[in-house]
N, C-alpha and C positions, 0 to 999 in steps of 0.2 A: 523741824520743818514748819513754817506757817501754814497756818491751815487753811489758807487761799490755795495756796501751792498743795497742801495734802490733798484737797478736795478738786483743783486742778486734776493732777495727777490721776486720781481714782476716775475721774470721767473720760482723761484721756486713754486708761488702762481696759474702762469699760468697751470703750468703745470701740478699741483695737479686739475686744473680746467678743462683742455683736459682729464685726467685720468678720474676723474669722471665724463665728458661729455661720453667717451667710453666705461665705466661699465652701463652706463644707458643704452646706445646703444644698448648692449649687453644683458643685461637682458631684455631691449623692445622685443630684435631680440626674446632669449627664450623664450619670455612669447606670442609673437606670432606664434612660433611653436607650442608651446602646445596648443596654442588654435586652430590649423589649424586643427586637427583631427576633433573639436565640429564643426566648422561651417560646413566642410565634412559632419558630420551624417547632419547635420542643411540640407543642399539640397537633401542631401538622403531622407530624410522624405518629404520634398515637391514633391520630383521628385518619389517615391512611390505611392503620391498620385494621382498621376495618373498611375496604372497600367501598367509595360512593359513586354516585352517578349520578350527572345531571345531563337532561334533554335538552339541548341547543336547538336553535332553528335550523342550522347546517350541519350538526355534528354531536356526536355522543362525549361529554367528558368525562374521562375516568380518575377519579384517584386512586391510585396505588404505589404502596411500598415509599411514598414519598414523590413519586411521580405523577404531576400532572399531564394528562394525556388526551387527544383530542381522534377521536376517530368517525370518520365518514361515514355516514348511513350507506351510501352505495359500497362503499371498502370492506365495510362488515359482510352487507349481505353477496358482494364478491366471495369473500376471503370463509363461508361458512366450511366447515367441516365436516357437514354430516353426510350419511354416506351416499344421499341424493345428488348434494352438491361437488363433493371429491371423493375420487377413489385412493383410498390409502394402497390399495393393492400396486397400481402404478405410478402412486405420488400424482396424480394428475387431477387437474378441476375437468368436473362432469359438468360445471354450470354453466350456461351458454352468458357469457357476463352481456353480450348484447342483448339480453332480452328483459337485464332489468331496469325498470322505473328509475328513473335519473333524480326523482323526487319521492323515493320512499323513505318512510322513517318507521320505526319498528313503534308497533300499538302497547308492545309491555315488556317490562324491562326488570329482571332478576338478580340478584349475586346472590349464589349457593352453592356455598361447599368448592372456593375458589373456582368459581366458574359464572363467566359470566353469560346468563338466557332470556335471547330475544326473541320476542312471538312478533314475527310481522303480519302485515296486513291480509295475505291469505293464507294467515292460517299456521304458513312454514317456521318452524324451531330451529335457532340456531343456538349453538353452545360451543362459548369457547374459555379453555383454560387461560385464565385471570396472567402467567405466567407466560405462556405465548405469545398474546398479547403484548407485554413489558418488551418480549426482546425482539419482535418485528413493528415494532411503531416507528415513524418520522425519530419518535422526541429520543429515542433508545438509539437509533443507528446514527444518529448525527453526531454523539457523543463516543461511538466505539470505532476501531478499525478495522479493518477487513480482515489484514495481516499483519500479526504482529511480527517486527525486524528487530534487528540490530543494527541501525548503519555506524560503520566503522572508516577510522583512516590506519594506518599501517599499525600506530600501535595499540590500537583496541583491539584488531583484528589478531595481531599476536599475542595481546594477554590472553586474547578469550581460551586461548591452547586449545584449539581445536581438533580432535583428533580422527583423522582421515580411517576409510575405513579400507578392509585389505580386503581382497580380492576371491580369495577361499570363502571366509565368511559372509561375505556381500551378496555373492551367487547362491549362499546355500541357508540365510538366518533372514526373518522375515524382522525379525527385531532388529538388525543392523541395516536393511535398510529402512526403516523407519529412521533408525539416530540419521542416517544419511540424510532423507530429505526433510528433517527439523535441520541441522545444518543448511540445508541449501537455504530452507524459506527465513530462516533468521539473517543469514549472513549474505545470502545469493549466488553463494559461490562452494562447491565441494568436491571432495576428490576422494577416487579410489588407487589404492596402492595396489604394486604386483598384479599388474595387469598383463599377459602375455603379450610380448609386442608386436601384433598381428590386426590387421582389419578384422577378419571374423572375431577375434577376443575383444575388439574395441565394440562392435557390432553385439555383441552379447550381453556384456557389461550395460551397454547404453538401453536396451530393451530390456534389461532388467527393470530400468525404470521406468518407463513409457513407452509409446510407438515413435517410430522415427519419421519426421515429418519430410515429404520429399516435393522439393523444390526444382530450380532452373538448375541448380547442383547437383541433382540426381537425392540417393538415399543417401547410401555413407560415401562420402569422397576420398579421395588421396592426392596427393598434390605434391610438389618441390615447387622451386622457384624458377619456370620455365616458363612460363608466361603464357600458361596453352590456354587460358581464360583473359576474358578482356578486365581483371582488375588485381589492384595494386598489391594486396596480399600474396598474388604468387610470383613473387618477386625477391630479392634480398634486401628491401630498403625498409629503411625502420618504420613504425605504424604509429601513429598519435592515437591517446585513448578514442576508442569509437563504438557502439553498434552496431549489428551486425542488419541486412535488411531491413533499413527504415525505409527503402524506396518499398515497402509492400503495406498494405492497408492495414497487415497483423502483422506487427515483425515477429521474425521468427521469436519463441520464448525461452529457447536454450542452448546454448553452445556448446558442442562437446567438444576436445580437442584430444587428442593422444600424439604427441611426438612418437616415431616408430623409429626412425635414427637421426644423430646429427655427427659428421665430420668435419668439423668447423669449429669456429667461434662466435661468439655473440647468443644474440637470437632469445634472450630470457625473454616473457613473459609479464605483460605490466596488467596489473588490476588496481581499478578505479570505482568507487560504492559514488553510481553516481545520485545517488538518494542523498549521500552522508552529503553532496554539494549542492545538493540542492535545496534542503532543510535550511542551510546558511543561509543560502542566498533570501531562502522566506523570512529568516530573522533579520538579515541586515537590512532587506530592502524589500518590503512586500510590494512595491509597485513593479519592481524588476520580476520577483516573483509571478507576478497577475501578468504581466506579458509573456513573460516564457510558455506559462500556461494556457494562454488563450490565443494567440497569435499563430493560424494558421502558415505551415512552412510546407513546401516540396522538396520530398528528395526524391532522385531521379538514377534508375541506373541505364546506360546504354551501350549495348555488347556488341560488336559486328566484327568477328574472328569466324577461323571458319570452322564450320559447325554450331556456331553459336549465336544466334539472334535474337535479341532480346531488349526491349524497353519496357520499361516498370516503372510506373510514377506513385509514389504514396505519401499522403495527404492528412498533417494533424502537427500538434504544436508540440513544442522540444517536453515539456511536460505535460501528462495526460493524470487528469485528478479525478476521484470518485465527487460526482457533486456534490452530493449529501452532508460531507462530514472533510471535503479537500483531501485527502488521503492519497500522493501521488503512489499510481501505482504503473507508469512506464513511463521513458526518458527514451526521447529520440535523441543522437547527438553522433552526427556524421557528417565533419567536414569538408569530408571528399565527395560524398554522394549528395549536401545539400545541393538543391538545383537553384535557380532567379527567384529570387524575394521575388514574385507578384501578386503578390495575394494580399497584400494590404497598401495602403495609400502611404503614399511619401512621410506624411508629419506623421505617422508612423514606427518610419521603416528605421528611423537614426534611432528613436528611444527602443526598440527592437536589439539593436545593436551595441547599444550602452548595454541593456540586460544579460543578453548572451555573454559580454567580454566579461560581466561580473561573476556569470557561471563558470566558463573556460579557466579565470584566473582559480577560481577553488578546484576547479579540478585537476589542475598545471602543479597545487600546490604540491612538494616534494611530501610534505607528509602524508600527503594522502594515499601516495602512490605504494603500492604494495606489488615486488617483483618476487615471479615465480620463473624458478628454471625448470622448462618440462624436460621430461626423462622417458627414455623407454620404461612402460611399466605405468605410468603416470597418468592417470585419463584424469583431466579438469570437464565440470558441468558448471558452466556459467550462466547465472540469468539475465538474458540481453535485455529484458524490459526494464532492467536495474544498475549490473556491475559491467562499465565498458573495459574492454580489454584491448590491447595493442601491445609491440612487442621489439627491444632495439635489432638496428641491423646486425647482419650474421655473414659469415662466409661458410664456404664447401658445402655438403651434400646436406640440406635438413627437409625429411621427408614428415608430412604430418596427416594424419587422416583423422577425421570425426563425420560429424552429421549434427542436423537440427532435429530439436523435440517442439512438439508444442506444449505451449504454458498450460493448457487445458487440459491436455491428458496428465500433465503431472499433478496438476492441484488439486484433479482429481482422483490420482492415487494418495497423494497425501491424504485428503480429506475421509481416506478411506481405512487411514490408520489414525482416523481421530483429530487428526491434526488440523489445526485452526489456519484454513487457508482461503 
């Protein structure tokens, strides 16, 4: 090779060899930027682990555990613990919250021995566990849920093998109903087997759980299809998925049902997760989403039989969310009892209506739909602020009795076997 060319060559070799010494360079340099963010959290987390705090002009910062945390001087000296300001004996604040300074901020400020102590201005000590804190803050609850679910469509709800509880046991083990209402609060829907088929046995069973809430319906009802009430259920014709009293300001929060006989046909039982349709409907389309939620609707029931008079108008949007953290936690959805759109303006009312047909069609979907045949023996607990229920037409004699619970007395039995409700 001439050595024009050799020496060619070797500069052009160099120089491919400086190029790609400066693309390594380069992407060293990238690859240490992107990583500059992680070793950041990396000392974040160490330097959390020791508890800081800085005095804001409106608010106490705290770090911990990795959390940035912002708390109110008034919220603090609300929220103190001591036993001046709460009584632990009844869970109750003794501190009159109108009578403190809207513009205090605490004179000195401690962490010791995970706990954080502030000496306000007269004088008063407050002390509160660094851990308490964490899980009652804004920054804590907007990230967690109230109630952990399961929403299901027919075949989640069957792998999950759910196993109903029996009736002996139910009445007489404090542990089986506990499995009971973790069933109900996951799924929303549970059942007891071998149940005598009698009102007083449906009536027993059902107070096992809670108190029975008593309405325009009385406590526990019984019913066929004689039409001795002014609404559609006691009748033979089929039911589209619904709710039970959305015309009430609280609709009721459980259904109970017991079949005590049927000599006929038909008449199975349809269950619909209308959470599992409505989660979709926030993925596919959060604007249809933000309407269904926000968009005040009436339902209306109106009775004039005799004995029975009755109007009831109740007021709130087809889905009802925790605000904090969007977490729906009740579904109005009755289209027999919705009353006249007038609660919102025209250019409105038609996007109101695209939203709904997007909900109705996921919950029309056949997969979602999960059919139950009730039986004497059979008592279903359905939660109406969740799973709608409806049921196909039937012929000959079918007798049913149940009653409503409230959602309150139950969740607060739950809550009382531990359970996260």
């Amino acid at each position: 090779m001439p050595f024009q060319a050799y020496v060619k060559d070797m500069i052009g070799s160099l120089s491919r060899s400086l190029r790609a010494c400066v693309t390594s360079t380069q992407c060293l340099s990238t690859f240490t930027l992107k990583r500059t963010p992680w070793r950041h959290k990396k000392q974040e987390r160490g330097y959390a682990d020791n508890p800081t705090t800085h005095l804001l002009e409106d608010c106490l910062e705290l770090h911990y555990k990795g959390t940035r945390m912002h708390l109110d001087y008034v919220w603090l000296r609300d929220h103190c613990r001591s036993s001046s300001s709460f009584n632990f004996q009844t869970n109750q604040r003794n501190l009159d919250t109108g009578s403190i300074d809207l513009n205090i901020r605490p004179d000195r400020i401690q962490v010791e021995d995970d706990h954080l102590i502030l000496t306000w201005p007269d004088g008063h000590i407050s002390k509160y566990s660094l851990s308490w804190i964490a899980e009652n803050t804004f920054e804590a609850n907007k990230q967690s849920i109230m109630q952990p679910r399961v929403v299901w469509n027919a075949d989640i709800y069957h792998n999950s093998r759910i196993t109903n509880s029996k009736w002996d046991t139910f009445m007489n083990s404090e542990e089986e109903l506990k499995k009971f209402l973790q069933n109900y609060l996951l799924y929303g829907v549970a059942f007891v087997d071998d149940v005598p088929a009698t009102v007083e046995a449906t009536e027993a069973v059902t107070q096992r759980v809670s108190l029975i809430r008593e309405t325009t319906y009385g406590k526990m009802w019984c019913f066929t299809s004689d039409f001795s009430r002014g609404d559609t259920a006691y009748s033979q014709l089929a039911l589209d998925r619904h709710t039970d009293t959305s015309y009430f300001h609280e609709p009721c929060g459980i259904q109970v049902f017991h079949c005590l006989k049927h000599e006929g046909t038909g008449g199975k039982n349809l269950l619909v997760d209308g959470f599992y349709a409505a989660e979709t409907v926030r993925q596919q389309s959060p604007k249809h989403f933000e309407l269904l939620s926000s968009v005040p609707i009436r339902h209306e029931y109106v009775e004039s039989t005799d004995g029975h008079r009755n109007h009831m108008i109740g007021v709130g949007p087809v889905l009802n969310l925790h605000p904090w953290n969007n977490e729906v936690y009740l579904i109005r959805y009755n289209n027999y009892d919705r009353s006249v759109i007038n609660t919102v303006p025209h250019d409105v009312v038609r996007r109101w209506y695209v939203a709904h047909r997007h909900l109705t069609t996921e919950l029309r979907r056949p997969e979602n739909e999960l059919w139950v045949k009730l039986t004497p023996g059979k008592v279903i607990f359905i939660d109406n602020w969740r799973v709608m229920h409806g049921r196909e037409a039937f012929t000959g004699v079918r007798q049913l009795c149940g009653c409503y619970l409230s959602q309150d007395d139950v969740l607060s039995k739950a809550r009382g076997f531990g359970l996260q409700a």
